[in-house]
C-alpha positions as CSV (number, residue, x, y, z in Angstrom):
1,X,19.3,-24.3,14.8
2,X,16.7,-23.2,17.2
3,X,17.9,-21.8,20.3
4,X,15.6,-22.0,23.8
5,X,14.3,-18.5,25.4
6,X,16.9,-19.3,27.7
7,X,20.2,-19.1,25.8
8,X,18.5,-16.5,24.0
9,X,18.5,-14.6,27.3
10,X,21.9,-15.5,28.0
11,X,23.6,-14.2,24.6
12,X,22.0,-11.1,25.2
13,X,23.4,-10.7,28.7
14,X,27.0,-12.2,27.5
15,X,28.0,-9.8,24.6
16,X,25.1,-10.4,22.0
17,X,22.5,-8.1,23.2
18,X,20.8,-7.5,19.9
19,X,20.0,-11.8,20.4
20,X,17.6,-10.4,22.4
21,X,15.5,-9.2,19.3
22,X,14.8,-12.9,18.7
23,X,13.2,-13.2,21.6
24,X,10.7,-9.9,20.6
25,X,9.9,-11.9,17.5
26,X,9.3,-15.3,18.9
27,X,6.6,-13.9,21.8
28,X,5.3,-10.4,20.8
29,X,2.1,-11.8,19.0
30,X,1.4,-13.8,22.5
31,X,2.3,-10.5,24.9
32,X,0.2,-8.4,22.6
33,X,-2.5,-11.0,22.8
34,X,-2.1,-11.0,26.5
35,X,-2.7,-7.1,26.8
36,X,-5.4,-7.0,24.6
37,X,-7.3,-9.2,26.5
38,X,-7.2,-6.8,29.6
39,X,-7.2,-3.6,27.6
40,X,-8.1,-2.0,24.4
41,X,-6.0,-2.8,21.4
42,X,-4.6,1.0,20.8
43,X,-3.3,0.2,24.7
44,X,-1.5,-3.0,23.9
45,X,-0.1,-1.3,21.0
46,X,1.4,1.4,23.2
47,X,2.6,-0.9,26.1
48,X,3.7,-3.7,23.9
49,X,7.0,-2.0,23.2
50,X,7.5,-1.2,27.6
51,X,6.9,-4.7,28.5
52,X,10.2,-5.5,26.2
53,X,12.1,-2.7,27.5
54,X,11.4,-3.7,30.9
55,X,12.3,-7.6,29.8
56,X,16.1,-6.4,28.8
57,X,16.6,-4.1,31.6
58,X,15.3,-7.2,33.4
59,X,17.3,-10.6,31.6
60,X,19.6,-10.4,34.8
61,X,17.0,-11.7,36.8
62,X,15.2,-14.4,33.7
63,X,15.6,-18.1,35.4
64,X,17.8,-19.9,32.7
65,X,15.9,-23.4,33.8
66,X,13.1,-21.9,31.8
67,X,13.2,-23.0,28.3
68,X,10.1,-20.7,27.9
69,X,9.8,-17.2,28.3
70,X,6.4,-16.2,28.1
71,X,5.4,-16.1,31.5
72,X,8.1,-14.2,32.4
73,X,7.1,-11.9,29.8
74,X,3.0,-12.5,30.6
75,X,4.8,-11.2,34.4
76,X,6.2,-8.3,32.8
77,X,3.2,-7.5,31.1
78,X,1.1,-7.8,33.8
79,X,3.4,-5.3,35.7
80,X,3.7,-3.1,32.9
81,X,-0.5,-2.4,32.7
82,X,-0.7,-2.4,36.4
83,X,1.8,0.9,36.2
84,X,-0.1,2.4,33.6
85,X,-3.5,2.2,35.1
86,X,-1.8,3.2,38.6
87,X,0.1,6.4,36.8
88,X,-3.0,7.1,35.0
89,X,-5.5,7.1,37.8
90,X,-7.9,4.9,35.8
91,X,-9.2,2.2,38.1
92,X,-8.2,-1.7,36.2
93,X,-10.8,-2.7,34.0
94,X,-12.2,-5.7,35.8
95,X,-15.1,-7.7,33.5
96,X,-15.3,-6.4,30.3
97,X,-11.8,-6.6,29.1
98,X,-12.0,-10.3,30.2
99,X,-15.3,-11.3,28.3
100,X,-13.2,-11.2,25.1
101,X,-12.6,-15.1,24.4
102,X,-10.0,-15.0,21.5
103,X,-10.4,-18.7,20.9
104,X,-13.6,-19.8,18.8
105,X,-13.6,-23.3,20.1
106,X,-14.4,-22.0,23.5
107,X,-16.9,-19.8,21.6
108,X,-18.5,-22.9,20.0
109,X,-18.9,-24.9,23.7
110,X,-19.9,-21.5,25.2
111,X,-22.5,-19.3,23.5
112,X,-20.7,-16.0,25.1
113,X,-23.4,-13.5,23.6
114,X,-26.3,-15.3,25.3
115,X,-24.4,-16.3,28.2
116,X,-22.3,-12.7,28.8
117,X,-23.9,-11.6,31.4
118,X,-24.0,-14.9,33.6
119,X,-20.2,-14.7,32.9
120,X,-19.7,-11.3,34.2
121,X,-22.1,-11.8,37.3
122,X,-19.9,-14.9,38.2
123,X,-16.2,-13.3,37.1
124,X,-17.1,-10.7,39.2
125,X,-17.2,-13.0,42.4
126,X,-13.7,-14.3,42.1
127,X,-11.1,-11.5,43.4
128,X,-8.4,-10.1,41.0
129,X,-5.9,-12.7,41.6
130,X,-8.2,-16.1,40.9
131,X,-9.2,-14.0,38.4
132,X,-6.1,-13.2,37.0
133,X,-4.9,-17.2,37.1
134,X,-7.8,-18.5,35.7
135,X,-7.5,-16.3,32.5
136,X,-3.9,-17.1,32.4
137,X,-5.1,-20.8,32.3
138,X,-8.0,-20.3,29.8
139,X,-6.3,-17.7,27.3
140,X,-3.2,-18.5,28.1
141,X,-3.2,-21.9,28.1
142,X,-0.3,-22.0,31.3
143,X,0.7,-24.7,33.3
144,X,0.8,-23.9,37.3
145,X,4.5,-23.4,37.1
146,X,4.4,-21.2,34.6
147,X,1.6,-19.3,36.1
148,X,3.8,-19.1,39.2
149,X,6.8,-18.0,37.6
150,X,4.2,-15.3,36.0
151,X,3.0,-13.9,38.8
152,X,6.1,-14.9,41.2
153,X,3.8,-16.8,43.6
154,X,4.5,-20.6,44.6
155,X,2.7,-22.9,42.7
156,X,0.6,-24.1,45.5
157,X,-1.1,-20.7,45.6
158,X,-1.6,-21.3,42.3
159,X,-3.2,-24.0,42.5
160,X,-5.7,-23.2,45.7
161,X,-6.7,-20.2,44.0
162,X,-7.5,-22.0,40.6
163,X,-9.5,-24.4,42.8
164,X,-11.7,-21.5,44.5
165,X,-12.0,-19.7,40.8
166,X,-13.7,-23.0,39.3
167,X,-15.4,-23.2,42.6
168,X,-17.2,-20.0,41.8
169,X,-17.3,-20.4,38.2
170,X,-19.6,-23.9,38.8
171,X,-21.6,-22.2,40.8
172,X,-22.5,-19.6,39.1
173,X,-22.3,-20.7,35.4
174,X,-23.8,-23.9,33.6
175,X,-20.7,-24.6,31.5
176,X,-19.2,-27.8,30.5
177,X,-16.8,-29.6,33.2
178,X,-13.7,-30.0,30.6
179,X,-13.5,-26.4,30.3
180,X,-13.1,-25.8,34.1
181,X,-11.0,-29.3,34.3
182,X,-8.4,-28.9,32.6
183,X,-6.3,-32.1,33.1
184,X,-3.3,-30.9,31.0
185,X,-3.0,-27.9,33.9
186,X,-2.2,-29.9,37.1
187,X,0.1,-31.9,34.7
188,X,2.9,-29.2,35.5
């Protein structure tokens, strides 16, 4: 029987916390995917465990209508680096962690070698938070819910500041209209 993220949650809150190991082993690939996009691999590896510690001493506050857990978790992440990189005194990484498309089908629409440095000129004119929401939509693959339960923002903000990110993004990149479109997202 598979249980949602949600009663998952809940059993570890309610008497069962080792259910909450499930939970590690349904969404640690994704998380770990999700920090190595914004940081080095030997990074993820280290903050990958964190982001779960932080996610039990945090299950309190998980909203059981959620059948889905990763944006929480991509929330906790995002946290989770944002404390490292303040702690550490190293400034966020801001292009070149983000150039690294993991999926080849958006390698195969956009040649990223020839095209990297168009990509960086124009990533670099969206601020941190378009930034951060349109990578959540293209790597993530999240809906504008999910995105706001990510980065607790309402879904509105979401939405206006995935409108200025593709705003930029046409503007300053040649790239195909599907990619930037992505119907399935205002579908939320």
């Amino acid at each position: 029987m598979d249980r949602t993220d949600a009663k998952i949650v809940s059993s570890s809150q309610i008497g069962d916390p080792a259910a909450f190991v499930e939970l590690v082993w349904r969404h640690a690939s994704a998380v770990h995917g999700y920090l190595c996009r914004r940081t080095d691999r030997q990074l993820a590896d280290d903050l990958l465990g964190e982001v779960f510690v932080q996610a039990f001493k945090s299950r309190a506050n998980y909203d059981d209508r959620s059948r889905d857990a990763r944006p929480w978790l991509y929330g906790i992440a995002r946290n989770v680096l944002r404390a490292h990189w303040r702690a550490s005194a190293r400034p966020q990484p801001r292009i070149e962690a983000a150039i690294s498309d993991p999926w080849s089908e958006v390698d195969e629409q956009l040649d990223a070698q020839s095209r990297r440095g168009e990509l960086e000129r124009a990533l670099a004119q969206l601020t941190d938070d378009e930034r951060e929401i349109l990578l959540l939509v293209a790597w993530e693959r999240l809906s504008a819910s999910e995105i706001a339960t990510a980065l607790a923002i309402p879904q509105g903000t979401v939405r206006s500041r995935l409108h200025r990110a593709r705003a930029v993004m046409r503007k300053h990149v040649a790239v195909p209209s599907a990619i930037l479109d992505n119907r399935m997202f205002w579908e939320s």
